[in-house]
N, C-alpha and C positions, 0 to 999 in steps of 0.2 A: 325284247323283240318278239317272242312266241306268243307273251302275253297279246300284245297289242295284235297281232297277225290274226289268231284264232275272235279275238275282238273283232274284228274290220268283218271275218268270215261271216257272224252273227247277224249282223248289219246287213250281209250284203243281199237275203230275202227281200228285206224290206225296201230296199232303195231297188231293187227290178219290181216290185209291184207297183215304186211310186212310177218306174221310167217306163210300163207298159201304160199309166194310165195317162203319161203327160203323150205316148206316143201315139193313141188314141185321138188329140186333139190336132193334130199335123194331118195333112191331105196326105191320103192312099197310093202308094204307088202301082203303077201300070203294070201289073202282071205279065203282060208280055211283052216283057224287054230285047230287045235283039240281042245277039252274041253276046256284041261288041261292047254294047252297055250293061250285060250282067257281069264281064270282066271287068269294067270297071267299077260297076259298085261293090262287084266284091273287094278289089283291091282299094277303096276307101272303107272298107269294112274294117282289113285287116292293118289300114295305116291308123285306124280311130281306137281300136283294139290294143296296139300298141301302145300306141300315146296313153291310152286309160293304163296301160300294165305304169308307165311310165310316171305317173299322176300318182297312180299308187304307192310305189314304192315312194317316191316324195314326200307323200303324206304319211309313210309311216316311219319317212324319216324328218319331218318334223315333228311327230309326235315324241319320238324318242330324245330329240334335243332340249324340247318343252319340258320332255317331265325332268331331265336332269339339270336344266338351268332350278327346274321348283323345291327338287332334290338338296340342291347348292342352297337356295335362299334358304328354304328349311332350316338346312342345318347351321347357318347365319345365322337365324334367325335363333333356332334352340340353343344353340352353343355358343352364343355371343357371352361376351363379361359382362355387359350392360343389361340391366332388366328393362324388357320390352312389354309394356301391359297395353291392352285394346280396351278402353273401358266404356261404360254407357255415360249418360250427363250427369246422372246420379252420383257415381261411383261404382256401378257394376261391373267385376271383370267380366270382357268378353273375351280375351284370348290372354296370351302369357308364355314366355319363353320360359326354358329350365331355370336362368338366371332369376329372374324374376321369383320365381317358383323358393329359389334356396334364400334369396334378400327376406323374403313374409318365411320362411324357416316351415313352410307348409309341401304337401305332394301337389304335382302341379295338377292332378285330376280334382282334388278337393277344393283349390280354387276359385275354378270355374261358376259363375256367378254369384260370388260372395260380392261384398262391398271393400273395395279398397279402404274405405276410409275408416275401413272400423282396423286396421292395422295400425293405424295413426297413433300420436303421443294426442292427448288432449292440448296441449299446450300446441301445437302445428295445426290443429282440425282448423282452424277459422284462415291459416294460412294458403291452405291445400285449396281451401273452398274458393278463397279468392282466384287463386292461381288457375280454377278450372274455369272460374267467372271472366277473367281476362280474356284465353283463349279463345271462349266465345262467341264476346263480344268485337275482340279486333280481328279474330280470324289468322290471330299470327303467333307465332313461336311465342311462349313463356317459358320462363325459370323461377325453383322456388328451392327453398332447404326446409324437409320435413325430421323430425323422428318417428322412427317405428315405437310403439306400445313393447318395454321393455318386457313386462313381466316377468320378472323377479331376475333377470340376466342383463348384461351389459347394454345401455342403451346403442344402437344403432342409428346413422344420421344420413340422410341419402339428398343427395342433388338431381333435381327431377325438371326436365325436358320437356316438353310437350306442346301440340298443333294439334287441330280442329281437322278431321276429315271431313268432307263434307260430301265425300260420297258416299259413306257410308254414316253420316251423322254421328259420328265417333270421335272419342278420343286416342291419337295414343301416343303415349309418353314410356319416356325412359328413364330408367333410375341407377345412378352411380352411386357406389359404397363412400362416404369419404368421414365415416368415422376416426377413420386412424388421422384425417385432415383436424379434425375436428378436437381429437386428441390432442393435436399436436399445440393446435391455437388456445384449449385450455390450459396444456402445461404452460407455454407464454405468459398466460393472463397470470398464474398462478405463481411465477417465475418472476416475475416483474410485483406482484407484490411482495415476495419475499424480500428484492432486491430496495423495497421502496422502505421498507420495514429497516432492513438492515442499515441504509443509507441514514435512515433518522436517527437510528440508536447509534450509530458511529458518532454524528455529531453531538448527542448527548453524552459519549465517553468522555470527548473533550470538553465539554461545559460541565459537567456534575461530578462536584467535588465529595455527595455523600452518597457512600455506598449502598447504603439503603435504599435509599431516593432512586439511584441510577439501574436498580435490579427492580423497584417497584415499578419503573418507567418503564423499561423495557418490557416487562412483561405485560403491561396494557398495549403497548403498542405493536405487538405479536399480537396480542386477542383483538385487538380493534381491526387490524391492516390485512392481516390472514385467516383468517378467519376457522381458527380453532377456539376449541371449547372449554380448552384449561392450558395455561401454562404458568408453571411454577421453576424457579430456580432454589437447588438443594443446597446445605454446607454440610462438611462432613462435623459429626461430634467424636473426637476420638473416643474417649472415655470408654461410649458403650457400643461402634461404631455402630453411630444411629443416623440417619439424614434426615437432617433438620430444615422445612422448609423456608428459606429465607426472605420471598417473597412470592406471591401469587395473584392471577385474575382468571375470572372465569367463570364459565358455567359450574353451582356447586361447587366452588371453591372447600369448601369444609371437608369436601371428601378427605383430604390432606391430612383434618382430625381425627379422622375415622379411624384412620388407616395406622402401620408401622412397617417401615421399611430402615433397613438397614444394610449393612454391607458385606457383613460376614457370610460364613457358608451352610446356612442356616435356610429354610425355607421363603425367610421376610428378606433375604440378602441374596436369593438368584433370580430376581426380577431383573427388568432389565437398569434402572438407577442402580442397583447394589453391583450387579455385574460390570457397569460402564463405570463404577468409580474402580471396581479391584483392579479392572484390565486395562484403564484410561482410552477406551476403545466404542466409537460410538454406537446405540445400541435399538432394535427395531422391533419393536411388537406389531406386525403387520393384522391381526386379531384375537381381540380381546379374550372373546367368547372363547376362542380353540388352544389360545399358547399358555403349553402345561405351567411354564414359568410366572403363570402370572395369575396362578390359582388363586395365590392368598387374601388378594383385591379383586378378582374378578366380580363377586355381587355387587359390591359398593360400588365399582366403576361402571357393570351396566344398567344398573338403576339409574346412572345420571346419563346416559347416551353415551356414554366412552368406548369408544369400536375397534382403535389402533392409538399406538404411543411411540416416541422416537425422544429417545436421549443423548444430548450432545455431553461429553465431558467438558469442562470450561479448564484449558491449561494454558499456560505460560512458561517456558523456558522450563518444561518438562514438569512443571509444579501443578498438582491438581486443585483447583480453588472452589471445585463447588460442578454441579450439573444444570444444564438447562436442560427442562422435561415440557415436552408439549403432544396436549392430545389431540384428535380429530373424532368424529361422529361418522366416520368412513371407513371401512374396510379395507386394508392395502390403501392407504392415504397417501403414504409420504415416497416420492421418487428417486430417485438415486441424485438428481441436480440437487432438490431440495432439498436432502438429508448434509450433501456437500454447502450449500451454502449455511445452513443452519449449525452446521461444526464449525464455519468461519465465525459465525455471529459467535459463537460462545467463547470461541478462541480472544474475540474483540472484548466479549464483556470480560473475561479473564484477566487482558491487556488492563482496559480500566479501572477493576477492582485494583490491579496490582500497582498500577499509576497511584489509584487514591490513598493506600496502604503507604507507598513512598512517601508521597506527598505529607500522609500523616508523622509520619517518620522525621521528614526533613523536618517539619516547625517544630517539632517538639527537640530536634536535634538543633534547630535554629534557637531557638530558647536558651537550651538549659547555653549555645556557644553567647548568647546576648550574655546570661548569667555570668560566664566566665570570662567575657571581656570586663564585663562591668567589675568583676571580681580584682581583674585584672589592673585595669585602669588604675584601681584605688592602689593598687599595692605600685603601678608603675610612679604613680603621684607621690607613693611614701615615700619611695627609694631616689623620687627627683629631689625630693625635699633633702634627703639627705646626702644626695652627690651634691647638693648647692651647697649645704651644712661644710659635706667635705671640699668642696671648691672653694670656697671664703675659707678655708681654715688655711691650705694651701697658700692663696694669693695674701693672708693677711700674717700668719703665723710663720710661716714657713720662709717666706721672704725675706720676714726683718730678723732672724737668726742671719741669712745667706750675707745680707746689706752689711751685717757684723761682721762677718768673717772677711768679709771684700775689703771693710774700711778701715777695718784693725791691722790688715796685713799691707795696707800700702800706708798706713801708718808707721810699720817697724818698717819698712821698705826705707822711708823716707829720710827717719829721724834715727837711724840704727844701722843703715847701710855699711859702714864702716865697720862696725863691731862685730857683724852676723858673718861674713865670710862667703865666701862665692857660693858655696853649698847653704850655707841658710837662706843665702840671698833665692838662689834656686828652689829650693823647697815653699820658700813664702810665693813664689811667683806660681808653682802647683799648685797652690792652696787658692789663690785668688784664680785661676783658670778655673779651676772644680767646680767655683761658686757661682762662677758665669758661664759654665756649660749647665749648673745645675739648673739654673735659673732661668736658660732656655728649654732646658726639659720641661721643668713647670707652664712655663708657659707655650710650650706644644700641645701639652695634655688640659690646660685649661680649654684652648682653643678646639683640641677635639672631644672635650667634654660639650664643650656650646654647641657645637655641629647640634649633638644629637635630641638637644630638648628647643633649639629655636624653631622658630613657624617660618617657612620657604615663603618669600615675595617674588612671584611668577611675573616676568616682563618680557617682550620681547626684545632679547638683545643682539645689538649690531657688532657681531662677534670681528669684524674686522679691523672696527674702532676699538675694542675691549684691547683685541691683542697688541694691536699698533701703542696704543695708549701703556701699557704694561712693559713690553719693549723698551722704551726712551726712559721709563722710569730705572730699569736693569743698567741702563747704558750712563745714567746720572750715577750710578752709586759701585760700579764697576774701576778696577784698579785702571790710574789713567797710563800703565802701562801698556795695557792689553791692548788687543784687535781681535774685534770678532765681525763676522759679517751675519748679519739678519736678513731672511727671507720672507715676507709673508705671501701665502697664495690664496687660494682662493678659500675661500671660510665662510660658509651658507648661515644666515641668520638663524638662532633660536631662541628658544623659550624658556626662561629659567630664573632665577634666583640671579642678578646680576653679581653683587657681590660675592656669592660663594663659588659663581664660577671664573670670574676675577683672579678667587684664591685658588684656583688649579693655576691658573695658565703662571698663575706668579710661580707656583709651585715648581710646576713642572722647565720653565725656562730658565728660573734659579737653579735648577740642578744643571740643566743643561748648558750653562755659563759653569757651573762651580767643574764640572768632569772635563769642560774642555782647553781647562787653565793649562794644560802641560803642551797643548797642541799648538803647532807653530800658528797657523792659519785657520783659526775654529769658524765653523758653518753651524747656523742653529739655522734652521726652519722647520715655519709654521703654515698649515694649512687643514682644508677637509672638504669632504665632497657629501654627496648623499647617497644612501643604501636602501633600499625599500624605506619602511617607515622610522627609519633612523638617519640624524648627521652625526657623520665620524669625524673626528680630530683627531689631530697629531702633532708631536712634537720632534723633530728629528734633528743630528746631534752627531759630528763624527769624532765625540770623544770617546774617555777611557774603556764603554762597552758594560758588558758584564757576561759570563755564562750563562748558557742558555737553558743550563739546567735546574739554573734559583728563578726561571722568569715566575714559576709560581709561589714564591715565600717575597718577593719584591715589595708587597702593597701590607706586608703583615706588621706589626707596628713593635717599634725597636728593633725591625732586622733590617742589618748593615751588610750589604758585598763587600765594600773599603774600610779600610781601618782609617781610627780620626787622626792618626799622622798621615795616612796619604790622603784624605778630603774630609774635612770638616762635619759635621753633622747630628742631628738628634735619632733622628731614625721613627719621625714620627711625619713626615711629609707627607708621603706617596699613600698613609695611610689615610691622612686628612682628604688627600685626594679622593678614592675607591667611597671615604663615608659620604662625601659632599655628592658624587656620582649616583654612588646607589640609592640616594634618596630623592635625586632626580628619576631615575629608572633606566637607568643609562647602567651598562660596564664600561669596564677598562682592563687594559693589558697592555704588554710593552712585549717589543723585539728588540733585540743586540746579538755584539759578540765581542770578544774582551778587543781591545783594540781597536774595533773599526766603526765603535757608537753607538746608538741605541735610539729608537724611536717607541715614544708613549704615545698610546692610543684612550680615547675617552670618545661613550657616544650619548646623545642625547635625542628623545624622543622629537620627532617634526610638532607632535600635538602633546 
């Protein structure tokens, strides 16, 4: 306010010299005014006098709002985040805020009519020039993205704004920092090839059976897709622990021969490969030139452009199978995403080495099991030949002794009966039983000797008709003193061997007729339903029962719950049963309880 007051006082000679000489050019006033009229001019004297005090103070107080509105823009102006440049057509700075000032990394007084464009990347100069050509010519807002000339520091990328003044024949444009934007859309780019890489070589894990082939692959398709300068996959050599590399691509590939790395605690074994196999832990040389650890290669890897190196361990189920090592030609190259996905890839190729290692394992383990069936086979062929050997010997040797003994003793039966005595008589009648119990054994065990070497004739059978038909056969050969009542329910078609399952149902209802001979009013039924991928049968029964605590010695062959005075038997049925089942792929098992009956179960596959 002092300012400006003692200002206006300066001035105010000047402006009564100009108002004497404009007063000059106005008509004289009459000197001799009356009274009446010098009171009133003077009191328009003192109301013009006022008004000017009035005027005054007005103008000094707009001056004082002007300079703090320019105050405000100023510092708008200086202290904005945005850089504000004023430039010529050329590229001359004509003005520049502080921002502006700190974006070109220069004092904002040394600025001052340099050339923008010479802050430029050469790669942007033909863009910027465009971008100033547009303005020009359409008179209207442009946008462009430039870089600043790094010199030897991190490049900077700026989004640049700008109109045509045309009152001042100027430019001026504004510039936003968006290198960290710019950053970000390169890790993307860089992020997406990684992921394009990794995506290839996953499906080559699945497809490539030799391990060689699948580690030479991937390692081209890391140098082709990403665009580093070496990558090689390590194995460990126990012996000397040395790392051997397995396979590589790349820039100077040979380096690898140059070189000796190892894993112990030795100077060639605290690099970062020797380090990431001792600690299975992945491992970063962000540069070359400076990390003490990686003295022992440092000339040989910066002769070939090697700047930075990142080592993934390759594990599986805690087993370490080898390293994946890859370089770059950049300083601090590798980021924390990419270090993360590049420990997945090694972890996958680890996967598929150890797939392929399996795999090698199986056919060799599938081999030598071909060898031992084939082994086998022959010796199952020797031993059928000689169960037939012993089967014929049985049915042809063994019978006509038994046929003797049967014919000779109802021989003396016949022609002796008087002479032998109730007791001899009885004795020969033991002798001829013996020979036709024995003679059903033989022929139990013939029959489940056949089970096991005939070939299954698979048909669809109409198990309703099997058991009905089975049934009237029991009921022809049954004492015609009896009564039994038969049930059949509902019995789901299946797939099988019709005969051999024929020889259940005969089985199992022959018993179930032979246990219920004591029972006034015997119940047999039969039926079955379906269970997920299985039909169940059953045979049910309210004779003599059994304990429920032999249900599992029931199907074992010669074993008897009844003695052959209280029910007849060989003890080889239920076993016929369980062989002819399991070679279907079906089980069996029975419920009872002494007394109140039993029910046999048997299942057979739908397919």
């Amino acid at each position: 306010m002092k300012k400006d007051t003692i200002k206006l006082l300066k001035n105010s000679s000047s402006f009564r010299e100009k108002a004497e000489t404009q007063l000059g050019k106005y008509p004289k006033i009459d000197p001799y005014l009356t009274e009446s009229e010098a009171r009133k001019l003077a009191h328009e004297l003192e109301v013009h006098e006022i008004e000017l005090e009035m005027l005054n103070e007005q103008l000094v107080l707009s001056n004082d709002e002007t300079r703090i509105v320019s105050e405000k823009f100023t510092a708008l102006y200086d202290f904005a985040p945005v850089g504000y440049f004023t430039i010529e057509h050329d590229g001359t700075i004509c003005e520049l805020n502080i921002a502006g000032a700190k974006l070109l990394g220069k004092e904002r007084s040394s600025l001052m009519g340099r050339n923008f464009k010479l802050f430029l990347s050469t790669s942007t100069l033909k863009i910027f020039n465009d971008f100033l050509q547009k303005i020009f010519e359409g008179k209207t807002k442009e946008a462009c993205e430039v870089q600043l000339a790094n010199n030897g520091n991190f490049s900077i990328f700026l989004h640049v704004d700008g109109v045509f003044l045309h009152s001042k024949s100027k430019y001026l444009v504004s510039t936003t920092d968006i290198t960290e934007r710019k950053k970000a859309e390169n890790q993307i780019v860089r992020m997406n090839s990684v992921l394009f890489a990794i995506s290839y070589i996953s499906q080559l894990i699945t497809r490539e059976k030799d391990a060689k082939l699948l580690l030479d692959k991937a390692c081209d398709i890391l140098y082709k897709t990403r665009g580093y300068i070496l990558v090689w996959v390590g194995v460990i050599e126990e012996g000397h622990k040395r790392v051997i590399p397995a396979a590589r691509t790349g820039k100077d590939a040979d380096y690898l021969d140059e070189i000796t790395i190892t894993w112990d605690e030795s100077d060639t074994g605290k690099g970062p490969t020797g380090t990431a196999i001792r600690t299975c832990k992945p491992q970063v040389c962000k540069n070359i030139a400076t990390d003490p650890n990686f003295a022992p290669w440092r000339d040989a890897a910066m002769r070939r452009g090697y700047a930075s190196s990142f080592v993934a361990p390759m594990m599986h189920n805690e087993r370490l199978l080898g390293t994946l090592n890859v370089y770059s030609g950049t300083i601090d190259f590798f980021s924390d995403d990419e270090m993360s996905l590049l420990c997945e890839l090694a972890n996958s190729l680890a996967l598929g080495l150890f797939s392929i290692e399996n795999d090698k394992k199986r056919k060799e383990a599938e081999t030598k099991l071909k060898q031992y069936s084939e082994n086998l086979e022959a010796q199952v062929k020797e031993r059928t030949a000689e169960l037939e050997a012993f089967t014929y010997s049985i049915s042809h040797d063994l019978r006509t002794p038994l046929r003797a003994m049967n014919g000779f003793s109802q021989i003396i039966i016949e022609d002796f009966a008087d002479k032998l005595g109730e007791e001899g008589r009885r004795q020969l009648n033991v002798i001829t039983q013996s020979a036709v119990k024995m003679s059903e054994l033989i022929d139990g065990l013939l029959a489940l000797s056949r089970l096991g070497g005939s070939q299954l004739s698979i048909s669809n059978i109409n198990m309703k008709t099997l058991v009905s038909e089975t049934i009237e056969n029991l009921k022809s050969s049954m004492d015609k003193s009896r009564t039994a009542h038969f049930e059949i329910g509902e019995l789901p078609d299946a797939s099988g061997d019709a005969s051999m399952i024929r020889q259940v149902f005969v089985n199992i209802l022959d018993n179930a007729v032979k246990f219920t001979r004591n029972v006034m009013k015997a119940r047999i039924e039969a039926g079955g339903y379906e269970e997920n991928e299985e039909n169940v049968y059953y045979v049910k029964d309210n004779g003599a029962g059994f304990d429920a605590k032999y249900t599992d010695t029931l199907f074992i062959i010669f074993h008897r719950l009844h003695s052959t005075e209280e029910f007849e038997g060989t003890g080889i049925g239920l076993a016929i049963i369980k062989r002819i089942i399991t070679r279907h792929g079906g089980r069996v098992w029975a419920e009872g309880k002494i007394g109140e009956g039993a029910t046999f179960y048997f299942t057979l596959p739908k397919k």
